[in-house]
C-alpha positions as CSV (number, residue, x, y, z in Angstrom):
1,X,0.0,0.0,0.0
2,X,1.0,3.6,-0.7
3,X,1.4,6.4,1.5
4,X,-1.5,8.3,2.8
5,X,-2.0,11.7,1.3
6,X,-1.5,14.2,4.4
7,X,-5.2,15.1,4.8
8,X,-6.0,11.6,4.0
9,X,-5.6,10.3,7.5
10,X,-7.9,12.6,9.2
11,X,-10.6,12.1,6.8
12,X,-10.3,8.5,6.8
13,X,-10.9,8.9,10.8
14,X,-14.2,11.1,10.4
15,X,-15.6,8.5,8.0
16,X,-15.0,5.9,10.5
17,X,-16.7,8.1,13.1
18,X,-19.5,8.7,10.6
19,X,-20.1,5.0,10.2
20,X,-20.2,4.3,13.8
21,X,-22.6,6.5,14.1
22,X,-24.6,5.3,11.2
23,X,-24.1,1.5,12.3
24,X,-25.2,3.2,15.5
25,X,-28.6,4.3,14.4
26,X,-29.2,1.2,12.4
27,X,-29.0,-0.9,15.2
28,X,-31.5,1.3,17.3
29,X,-33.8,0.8,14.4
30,X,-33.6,-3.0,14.2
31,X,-33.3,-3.1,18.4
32,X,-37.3,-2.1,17.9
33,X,-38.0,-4.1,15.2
34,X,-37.7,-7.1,17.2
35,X,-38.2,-5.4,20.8
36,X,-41.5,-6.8,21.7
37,X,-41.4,-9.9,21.1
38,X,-40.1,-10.7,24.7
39,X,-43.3,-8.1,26.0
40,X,-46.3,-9.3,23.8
41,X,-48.2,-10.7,26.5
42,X,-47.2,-8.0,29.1
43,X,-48.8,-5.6,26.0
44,X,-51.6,-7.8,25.7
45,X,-52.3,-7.7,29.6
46,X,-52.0,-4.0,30.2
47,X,-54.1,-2.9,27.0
48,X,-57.1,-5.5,27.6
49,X,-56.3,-8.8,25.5
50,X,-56.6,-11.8,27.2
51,X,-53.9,-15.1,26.9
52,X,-57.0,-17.0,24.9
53,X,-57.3,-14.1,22.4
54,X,-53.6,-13.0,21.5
55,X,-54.6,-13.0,18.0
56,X,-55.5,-9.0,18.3
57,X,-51.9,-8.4,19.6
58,X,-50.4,-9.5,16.3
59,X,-50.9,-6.2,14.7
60,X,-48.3,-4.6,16.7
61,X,-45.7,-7.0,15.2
62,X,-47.2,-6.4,11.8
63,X,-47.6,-2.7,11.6
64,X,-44.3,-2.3,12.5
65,X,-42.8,-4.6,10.1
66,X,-45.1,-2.8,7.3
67,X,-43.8,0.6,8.0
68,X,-40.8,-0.9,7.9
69,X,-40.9,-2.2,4.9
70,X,-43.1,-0.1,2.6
71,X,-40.8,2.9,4.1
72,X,-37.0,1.4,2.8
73,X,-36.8,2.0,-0.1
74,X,-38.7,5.2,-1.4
75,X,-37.1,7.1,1.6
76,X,-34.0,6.0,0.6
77,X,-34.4,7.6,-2.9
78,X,-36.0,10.6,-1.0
79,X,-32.6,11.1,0.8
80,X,-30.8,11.6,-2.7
81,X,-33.2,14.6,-3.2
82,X,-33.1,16.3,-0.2
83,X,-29.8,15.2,1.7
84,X,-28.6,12.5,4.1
85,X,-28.4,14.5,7.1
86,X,-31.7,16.2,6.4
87,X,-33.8,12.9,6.5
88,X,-32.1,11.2,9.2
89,X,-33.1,13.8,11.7
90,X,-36.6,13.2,10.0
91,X,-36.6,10.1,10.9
92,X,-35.3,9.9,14.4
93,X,-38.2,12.6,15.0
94,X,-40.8,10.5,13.5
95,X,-38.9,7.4,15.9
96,X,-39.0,9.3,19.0
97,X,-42.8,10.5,18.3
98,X,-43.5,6.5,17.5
99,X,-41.8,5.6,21.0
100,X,-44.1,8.1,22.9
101,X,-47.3,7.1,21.1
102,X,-46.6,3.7,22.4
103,X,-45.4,4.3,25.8
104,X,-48.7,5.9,26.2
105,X,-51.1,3.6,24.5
106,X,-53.3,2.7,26.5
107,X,-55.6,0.7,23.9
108,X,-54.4,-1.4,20.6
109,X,-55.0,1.0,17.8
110,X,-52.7,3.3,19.8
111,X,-50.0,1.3,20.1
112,X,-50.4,-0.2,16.5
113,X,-50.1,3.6,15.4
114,X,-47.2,4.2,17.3
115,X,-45.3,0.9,16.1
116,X,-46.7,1.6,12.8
117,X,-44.7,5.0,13.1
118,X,-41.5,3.8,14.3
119,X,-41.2,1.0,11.7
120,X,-41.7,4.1,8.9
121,X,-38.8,5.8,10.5
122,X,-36.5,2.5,11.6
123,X,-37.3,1.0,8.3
124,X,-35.9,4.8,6.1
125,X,-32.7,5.2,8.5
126,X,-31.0,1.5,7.1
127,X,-31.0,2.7,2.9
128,X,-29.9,6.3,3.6
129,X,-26.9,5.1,5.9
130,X,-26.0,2.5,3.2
131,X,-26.4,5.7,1.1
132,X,-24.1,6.9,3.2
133,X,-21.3,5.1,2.4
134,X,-21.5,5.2,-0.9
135,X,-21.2,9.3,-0.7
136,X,-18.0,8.5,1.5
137,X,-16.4,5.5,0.3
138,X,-14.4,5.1,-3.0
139,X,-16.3,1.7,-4.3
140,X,-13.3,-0.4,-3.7
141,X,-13.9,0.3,0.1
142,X,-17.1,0.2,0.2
143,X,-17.8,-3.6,0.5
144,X,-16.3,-3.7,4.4
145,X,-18.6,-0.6,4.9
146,X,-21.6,-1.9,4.0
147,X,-20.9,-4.9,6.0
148,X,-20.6,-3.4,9.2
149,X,-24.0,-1.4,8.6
150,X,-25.3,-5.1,7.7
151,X,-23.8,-6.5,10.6
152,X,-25.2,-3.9,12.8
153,X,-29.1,-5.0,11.3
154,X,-28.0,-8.6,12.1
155,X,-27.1,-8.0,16.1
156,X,-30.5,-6.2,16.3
157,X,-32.3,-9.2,15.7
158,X,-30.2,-11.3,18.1
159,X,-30.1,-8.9,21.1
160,X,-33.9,-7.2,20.3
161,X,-35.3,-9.7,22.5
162,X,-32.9,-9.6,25.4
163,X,-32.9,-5.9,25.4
164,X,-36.4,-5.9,25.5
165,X,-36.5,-8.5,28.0
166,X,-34.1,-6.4,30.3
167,X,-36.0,-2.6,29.7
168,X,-38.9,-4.5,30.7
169,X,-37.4,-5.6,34.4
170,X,-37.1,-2.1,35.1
171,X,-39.7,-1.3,38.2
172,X,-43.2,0.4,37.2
173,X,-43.5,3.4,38.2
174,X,-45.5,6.5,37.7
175,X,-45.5,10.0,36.8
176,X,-48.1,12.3,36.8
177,X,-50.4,9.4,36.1
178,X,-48.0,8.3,33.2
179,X,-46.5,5.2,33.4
180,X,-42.9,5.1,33.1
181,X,-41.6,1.1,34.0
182,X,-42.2,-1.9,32.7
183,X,-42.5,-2.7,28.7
184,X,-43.3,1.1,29.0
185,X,-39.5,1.6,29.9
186,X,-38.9,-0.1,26.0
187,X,-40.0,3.1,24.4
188,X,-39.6,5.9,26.7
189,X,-35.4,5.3,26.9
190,X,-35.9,5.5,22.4
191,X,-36.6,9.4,23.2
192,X,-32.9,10.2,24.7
193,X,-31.5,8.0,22.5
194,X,-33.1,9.3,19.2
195,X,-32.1,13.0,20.4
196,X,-28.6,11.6,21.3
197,X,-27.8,10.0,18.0
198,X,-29.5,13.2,16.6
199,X,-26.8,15.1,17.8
200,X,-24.2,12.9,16.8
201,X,-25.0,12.6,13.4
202,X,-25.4,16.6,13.1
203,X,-21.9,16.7,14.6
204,X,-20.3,13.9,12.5
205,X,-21.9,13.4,9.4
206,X,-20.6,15.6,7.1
207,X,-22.9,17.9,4.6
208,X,-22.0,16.7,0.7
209,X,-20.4,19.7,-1.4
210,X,-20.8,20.1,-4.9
211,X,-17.3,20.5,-5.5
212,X,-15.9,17.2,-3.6
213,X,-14.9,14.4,-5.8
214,X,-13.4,11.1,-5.1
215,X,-9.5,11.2,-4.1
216,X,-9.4,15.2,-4.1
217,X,-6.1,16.1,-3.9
218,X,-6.7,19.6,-2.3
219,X,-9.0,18.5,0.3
220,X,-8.0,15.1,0.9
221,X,-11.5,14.0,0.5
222,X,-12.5,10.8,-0.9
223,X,-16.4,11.5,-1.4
224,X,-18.1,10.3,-4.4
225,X,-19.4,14.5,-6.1
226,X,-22.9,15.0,-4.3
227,X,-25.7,13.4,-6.2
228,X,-27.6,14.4,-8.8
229,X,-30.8,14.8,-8.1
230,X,-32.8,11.8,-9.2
231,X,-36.8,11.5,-10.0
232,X,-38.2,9.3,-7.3
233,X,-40.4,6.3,-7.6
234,X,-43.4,6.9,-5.9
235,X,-45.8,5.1,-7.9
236,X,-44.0,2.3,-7.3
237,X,-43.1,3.0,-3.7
238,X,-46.5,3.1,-3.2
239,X,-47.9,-0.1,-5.1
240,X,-45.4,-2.0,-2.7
241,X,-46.6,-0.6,0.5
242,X,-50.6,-0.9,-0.9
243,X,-50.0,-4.9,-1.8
244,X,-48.1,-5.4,1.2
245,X,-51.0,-3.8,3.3
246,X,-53.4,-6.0,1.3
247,X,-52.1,-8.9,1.9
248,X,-51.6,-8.2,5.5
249,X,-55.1,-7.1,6.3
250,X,-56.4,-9.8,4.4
251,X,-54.4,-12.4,6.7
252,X,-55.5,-10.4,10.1
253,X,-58.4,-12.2,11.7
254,X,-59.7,-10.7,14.8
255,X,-61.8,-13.6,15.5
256,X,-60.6,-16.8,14.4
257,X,-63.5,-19.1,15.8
258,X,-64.9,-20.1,12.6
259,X,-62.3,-20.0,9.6
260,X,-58.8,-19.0,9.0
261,X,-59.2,-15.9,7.4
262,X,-62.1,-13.2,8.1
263,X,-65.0,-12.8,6.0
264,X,-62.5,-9.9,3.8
265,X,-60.0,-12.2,3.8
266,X,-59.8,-13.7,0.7
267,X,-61.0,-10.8,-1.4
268,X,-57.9,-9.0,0.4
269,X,-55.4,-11.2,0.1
270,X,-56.1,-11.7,-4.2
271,X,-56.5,-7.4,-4.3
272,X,-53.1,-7.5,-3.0
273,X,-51.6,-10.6,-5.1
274,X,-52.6,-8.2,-8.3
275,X,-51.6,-4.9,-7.1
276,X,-48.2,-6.7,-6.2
277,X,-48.7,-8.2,-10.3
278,X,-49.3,-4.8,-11.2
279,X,-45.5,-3.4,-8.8
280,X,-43.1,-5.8,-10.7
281,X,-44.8,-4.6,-14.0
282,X,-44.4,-1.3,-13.4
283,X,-40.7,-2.0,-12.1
284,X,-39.9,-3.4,-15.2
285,X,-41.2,-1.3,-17.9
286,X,-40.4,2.2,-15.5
287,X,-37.2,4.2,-16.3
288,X,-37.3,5.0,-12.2
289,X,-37.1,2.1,-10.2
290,X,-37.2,1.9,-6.5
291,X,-34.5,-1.3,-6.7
292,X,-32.7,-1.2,-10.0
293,X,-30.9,-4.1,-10.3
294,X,-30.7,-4.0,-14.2
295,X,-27.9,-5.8,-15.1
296,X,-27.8,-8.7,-12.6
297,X,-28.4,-12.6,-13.5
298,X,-32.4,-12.5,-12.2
299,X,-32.7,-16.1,-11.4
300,X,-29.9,-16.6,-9.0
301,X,-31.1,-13.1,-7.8
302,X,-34.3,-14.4,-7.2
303,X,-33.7,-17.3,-5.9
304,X,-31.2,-15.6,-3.2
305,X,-34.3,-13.1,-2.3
306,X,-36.7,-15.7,-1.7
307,X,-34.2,-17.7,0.5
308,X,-33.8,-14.3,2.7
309,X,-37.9,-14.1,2.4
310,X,-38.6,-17.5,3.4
311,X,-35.4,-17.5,6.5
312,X,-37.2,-14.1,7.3
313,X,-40.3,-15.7,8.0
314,X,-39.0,-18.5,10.1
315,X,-36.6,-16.4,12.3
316,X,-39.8,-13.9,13.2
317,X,-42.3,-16.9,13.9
318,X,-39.7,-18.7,16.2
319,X,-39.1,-15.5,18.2
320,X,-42.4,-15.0,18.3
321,X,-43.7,-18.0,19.6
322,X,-41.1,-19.6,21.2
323,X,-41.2,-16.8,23.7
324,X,-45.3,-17.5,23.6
325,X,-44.4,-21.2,24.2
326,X,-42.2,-20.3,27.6
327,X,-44.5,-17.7,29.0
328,X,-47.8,-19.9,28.5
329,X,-46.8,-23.1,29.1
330,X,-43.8,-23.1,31.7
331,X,-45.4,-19.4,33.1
332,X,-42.0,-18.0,33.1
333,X,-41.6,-14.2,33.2
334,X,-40.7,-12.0,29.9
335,X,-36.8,-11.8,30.7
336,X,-36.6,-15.1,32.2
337,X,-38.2,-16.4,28.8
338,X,-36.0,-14.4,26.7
339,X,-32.8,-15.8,28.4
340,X,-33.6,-19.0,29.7
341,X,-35.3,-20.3,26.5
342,X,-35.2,-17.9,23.4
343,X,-31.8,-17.1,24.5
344,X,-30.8,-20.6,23.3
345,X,-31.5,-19.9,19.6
346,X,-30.6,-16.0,19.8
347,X,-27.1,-17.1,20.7
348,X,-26.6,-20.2,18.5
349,X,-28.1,-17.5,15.4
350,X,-24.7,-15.2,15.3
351,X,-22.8,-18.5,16.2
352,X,-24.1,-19.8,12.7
353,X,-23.2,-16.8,10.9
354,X,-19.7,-16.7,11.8
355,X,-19.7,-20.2,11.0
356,X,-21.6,-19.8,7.5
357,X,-19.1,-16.8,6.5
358,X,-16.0,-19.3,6.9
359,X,-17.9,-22.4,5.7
360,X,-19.0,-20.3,2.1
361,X,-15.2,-19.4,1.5
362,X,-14.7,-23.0,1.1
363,X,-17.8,-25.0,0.1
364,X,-19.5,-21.9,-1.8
365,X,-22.6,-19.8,-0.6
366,X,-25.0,-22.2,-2.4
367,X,-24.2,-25.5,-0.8
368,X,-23.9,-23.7,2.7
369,X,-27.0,-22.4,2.2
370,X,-28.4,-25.4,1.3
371,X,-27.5,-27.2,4.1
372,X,-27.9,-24.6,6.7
373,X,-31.5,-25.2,5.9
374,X,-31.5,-28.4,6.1
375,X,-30.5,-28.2,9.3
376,X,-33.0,-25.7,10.5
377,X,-35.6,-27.4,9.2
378,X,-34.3,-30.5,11.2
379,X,-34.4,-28.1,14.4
380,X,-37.9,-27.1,14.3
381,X,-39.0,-30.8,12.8
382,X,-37.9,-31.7,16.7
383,X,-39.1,-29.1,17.9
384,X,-42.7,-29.5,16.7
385,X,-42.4,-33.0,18.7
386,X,-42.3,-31.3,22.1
387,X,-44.2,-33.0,25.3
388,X,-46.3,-31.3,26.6
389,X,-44.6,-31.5,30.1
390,X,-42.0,-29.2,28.7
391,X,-40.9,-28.7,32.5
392,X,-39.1,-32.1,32.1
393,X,-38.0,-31.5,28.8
394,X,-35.8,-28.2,29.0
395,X,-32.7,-30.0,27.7
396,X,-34.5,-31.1,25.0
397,X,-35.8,-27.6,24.4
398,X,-32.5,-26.2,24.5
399,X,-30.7,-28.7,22.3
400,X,-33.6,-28.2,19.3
401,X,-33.5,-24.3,19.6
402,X,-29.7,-24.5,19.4
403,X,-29.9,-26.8,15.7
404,X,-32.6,-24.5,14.2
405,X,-30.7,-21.2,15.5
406,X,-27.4,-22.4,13.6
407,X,-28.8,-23.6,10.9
408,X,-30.9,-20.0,10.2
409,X,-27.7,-18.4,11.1
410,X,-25.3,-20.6,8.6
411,X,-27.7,-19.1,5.8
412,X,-26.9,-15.3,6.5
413,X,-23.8,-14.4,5.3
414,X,-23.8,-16.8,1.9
415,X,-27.3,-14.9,0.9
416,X,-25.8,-11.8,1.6
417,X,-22.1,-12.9,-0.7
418,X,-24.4,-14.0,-3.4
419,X,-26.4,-11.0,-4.0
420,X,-23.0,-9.1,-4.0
421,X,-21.4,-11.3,-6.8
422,X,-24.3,-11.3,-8.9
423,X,-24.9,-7.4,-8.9
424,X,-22.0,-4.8,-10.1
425,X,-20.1,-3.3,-8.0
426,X,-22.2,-0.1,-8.5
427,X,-25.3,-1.8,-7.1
428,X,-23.9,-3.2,-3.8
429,X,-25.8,-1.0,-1.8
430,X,-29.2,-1.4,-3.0
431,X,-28.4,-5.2,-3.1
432,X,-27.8,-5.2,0.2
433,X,-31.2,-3.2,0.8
434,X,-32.7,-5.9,-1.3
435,X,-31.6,-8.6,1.1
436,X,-33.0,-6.7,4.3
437,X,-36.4,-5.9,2.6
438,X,-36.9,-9.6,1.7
439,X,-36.4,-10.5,4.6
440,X,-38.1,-8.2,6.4
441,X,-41.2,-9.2,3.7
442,X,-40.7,-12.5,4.9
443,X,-41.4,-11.2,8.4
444,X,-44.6,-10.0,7.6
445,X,-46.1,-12.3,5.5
446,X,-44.5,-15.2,7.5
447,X,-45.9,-14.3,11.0
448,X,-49.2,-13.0,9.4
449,X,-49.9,-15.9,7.7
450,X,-48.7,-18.6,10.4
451,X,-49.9,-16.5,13.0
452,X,-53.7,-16.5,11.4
453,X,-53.3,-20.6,11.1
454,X,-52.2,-20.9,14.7
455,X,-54.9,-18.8,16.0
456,X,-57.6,-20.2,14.3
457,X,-56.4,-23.7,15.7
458,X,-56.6,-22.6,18.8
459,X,-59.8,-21.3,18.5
460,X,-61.2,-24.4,17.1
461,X,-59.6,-26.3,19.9
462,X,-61.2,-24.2,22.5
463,X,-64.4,-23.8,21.7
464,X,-66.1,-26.4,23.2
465,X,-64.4,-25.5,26.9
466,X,-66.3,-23.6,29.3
467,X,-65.1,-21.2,31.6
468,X,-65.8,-22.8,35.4
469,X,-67.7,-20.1,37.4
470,X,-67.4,-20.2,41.6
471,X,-70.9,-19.7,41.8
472,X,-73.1,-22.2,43.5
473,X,-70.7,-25.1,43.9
474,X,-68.3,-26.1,46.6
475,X,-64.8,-24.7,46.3
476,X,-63.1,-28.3,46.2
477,X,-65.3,-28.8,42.8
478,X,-64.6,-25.2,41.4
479,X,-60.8,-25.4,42.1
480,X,-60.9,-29.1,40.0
481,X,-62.9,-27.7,37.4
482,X,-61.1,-24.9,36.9
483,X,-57.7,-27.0,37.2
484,X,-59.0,-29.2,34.1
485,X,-60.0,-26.3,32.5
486,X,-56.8,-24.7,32.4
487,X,-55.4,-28.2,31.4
488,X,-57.1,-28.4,28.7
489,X,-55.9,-24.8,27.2
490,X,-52.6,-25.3,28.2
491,X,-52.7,-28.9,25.4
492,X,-55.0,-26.5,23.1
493,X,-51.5,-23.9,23.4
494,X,-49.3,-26.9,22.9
495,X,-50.8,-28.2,20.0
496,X,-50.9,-24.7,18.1
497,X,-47.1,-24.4,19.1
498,X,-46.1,-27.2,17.7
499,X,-48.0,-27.5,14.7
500,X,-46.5,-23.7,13.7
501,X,-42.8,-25.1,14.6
502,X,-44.0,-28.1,11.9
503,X,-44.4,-25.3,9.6
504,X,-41.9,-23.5,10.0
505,X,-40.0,-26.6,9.3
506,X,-41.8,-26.8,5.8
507,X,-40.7,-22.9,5.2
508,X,-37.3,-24.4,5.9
509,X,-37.5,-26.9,3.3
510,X,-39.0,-24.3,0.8
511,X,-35.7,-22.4,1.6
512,X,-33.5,-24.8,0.7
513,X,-35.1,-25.6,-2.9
514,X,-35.0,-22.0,-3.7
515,X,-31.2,-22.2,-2.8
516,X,-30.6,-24.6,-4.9
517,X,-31.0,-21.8,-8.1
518,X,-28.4,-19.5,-5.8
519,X,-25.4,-18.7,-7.7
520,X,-22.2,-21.6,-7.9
521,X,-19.0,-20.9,-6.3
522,X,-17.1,-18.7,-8.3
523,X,-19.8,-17.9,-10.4
């Protein structure tokens, strides 16, 4: 390696303190997007949905995920019109006013609109970072970059949880008749931090000048020339969002007791099949795309973004209702859940990817892929086969959750690899994006979809019990009925689990033909 020009140093040290910052923010973002899975029933409790109906708390995992989503990638474009700086602090606002709306909610639609805020803002902040670097970064250094920003999303979903977990231990109290502890802690701590990292990013991330080009002698700089200013892709930005709402509304059934779906379902769920028909049209024959990938191989490409989908999908629904499974069934607390059981699969997840990262350098991405899979679905095939005395079967427990969280996490880093090879070096970064909003698809539709079979089993399971009443019978006969009762919802629970894990195991195995079509080693 040459020498350093004499400004070069300095500038290379504010672009490092830039991406901190930006990996930083990223990580609050994705902290949030997987935050409440460890609190869903304390939600559920405080806002007035009882454990046999915890199908109505599934919007506040879903509206999230849609803001998320349908938010990516036309705010990313929006930050090439109007400055990276500019819509960050947009965004942390719009965070920050999310937060509050759901620390204060004190019903569901409330704190579906406040998660549906903060997924609008998280789901921005991760394209304009990656942005970001591509202002700063000469495209030769721009791969390791983008891979810490990536790496940042990734820790998100493996601490989310815990943090969550841990916020939520904090002791309730009150102020001024506002609550302030509990899973209210969560949100109200996102208000410092969003006007902390507000100020950081002011303070390091520098304001593009029209005159800075890459490897400046004068100034030392090595910033790609501010961007031109580009037309945006609303019309598509906003076909995405509309058949992603679709689809989601149409697999939302607020009372599953007689079918699957609700009476809208259907006629939801095909609207949004055709309006997401009439997106990839329109992406294809418009000069303005919100992902332009045009010049990429589009069948490994496909096939790498339906892997990410489809591992999306079964990383949310085991989060989900694993945690379900430990606070139902062994009636453990949130953060006792989170580490004592969840924990086992959060840790084996990052464990896998390490693992995948050096395994794909030898084997290739696709075969690593492949087999991580295969060995997920292997995980949650044993895990579907459960007892229902799960007090007797933690080792069990832990030894399953371990094989399905390193097989998920031995499929991360070769997706990631082949997306890169298969898109030019100019498109990295909106690659990358592509990776995090399949995924983050796969979230959605994965845990709307399972979520409205698992609730309807329940239902159907349920509905011939009888809640005992203490009324007019001895208190010997009321404590046995209502012990049976209990019993018998507490098999109706078990059987839901494990049929979803038996899914999920499927989703696995739909994973693993799709990487079959991923790109060969070397290709």
């Amino acid at each position: 390696m040459g020498l350093l020009h004499s400004g070069e140093r300095p500038v290379r040290a504010a672009r490092g303190v830039a991406l901190g910052v930006g990996g930083a923010v990223v990580l609050l973002a994705a902290l949030d997007a997987y935050v409440v899975v460890t609190v869903l029933i304390d939600i559920a409790e405080d806002i007035g949905i009882p454990v046999n109906r915890l199908e109505r708390v599934t919007p506040v995992v879903t509206g999230f995920l849609l803001g998320y989503v349908a938010a990516m990638p036309l705010l990313g474009r929006l930050s090439d019109r109007y400055g990276r700086k500019p819509l960050i602090h947009l965004c942390l606002a719009a965070f920050a006013v999310g937060s509050v709306l759901t620390a204060l909610a004190a019903g569901e639609v409330m704190v579906v609109a406040g998660r549906t805020i903060q997924g609008v803002a998280g789901g921005a902040l991760l394209p304009i970072t990656m942005a970001l670097i591509g202002d700063l970064w000469e495209e030769r250094e721009r791969a390791t970059a983008l891979g810490a920003v990536g790496a940042a999303q990734e820790l998100g979903s493996a601490l989310g949880p815990l943090y969550g977990g841990a916020l939520a231990k904090i002791s309730r109290t009150s102020f001024l008749g506002v609550e302030l502890g509990g899973w209210h802690a969560i949100f109200w701590i996102n208000v410092p931090l969003a006007v902390l990292a507000a100020v950081a990013v002011q303070v390091t991330v520098p304001s593009p000048r029209p005159k800075e080009v890459a490897g400046d002698p004068e100034t030392g700089a090595v910033a790609a020339a501010a961007p031109a200013v580009e037309r945006i892709d609303g019309k598509g930005g906003a076909l995405l969002a509309l058949a992603l709402a679709l689809l989601v509304a149409g697999l939302y059934n607020p009372d599953p007791a007689k079918a699957v779906l609700p009476p809208w379902g259907l006629p939801l769920i095909g609207a949004g099949l055709l309006v997401g028909a009439v997106f990839v049209r329109w992406e294809i024959r418009s000069p303005v795309r919100l992902l332009d990938l045009s010049g990429t191989r589009k069948g490994p490409l496909l096939a790498t973004l339906g892997v990410s989908f489809l591992t999306g999908a079964a990383l949310l629904v085991t989060m989900v209702f694993v945690q379900f499974t430990a606070q139902t069934l062994l009636e453990m607390e949130a953060l006792d859940a989170a580490w004592q059981v969840l924990g086992r699969f959060l840790i084996a997840l990052p464990v896998g990817a390490l693992a995948g990262g050096l395994l794909a350098r030898r084997l290739g991405d696709r075969s690593v892929a492949v087999a991580g899979l295969l060995v997920a679905a292997a995980g949650y095939a044993l895990m579907s086969r459960w007892p229902l005395d799960l007090a007797a079967a933690r080792t069990q427990m832990d030894v399953d959750l371990v094989i399905a969280g390193l097989g998920l996490g031995l499929v991360i880093a070769p997706v990631s690899a082949a997306v890169l090879r298969v898109t030019p070096a100019a498109q990295h970064g909106v690659a990358s994006a592509a990776v995090v909003v399949a995924r983050m698809m796969g979230m959605l539709i994965g845990i709307a979809g399972v979520s409205a079979w698992g609730f309807y089993r329940f239902q159907s399971l349920t509905a011939h019990l009888d809640t005992p009443l203490p009324f007019g019978v001895d208190p010997a006969v009321y404590a046995r009925r209502m012990a049976d009762y209990l019993a018998r919802v507490d098999a109706a629970l078990h059987l839901e689990y494990t049929e979803m894990f038996l899914v999920t195991a499927v989703l696995c195995l739909l994973g693993a033909a799709a990487a079959l079509f991923m790109p060969r080693r070397g290709a």
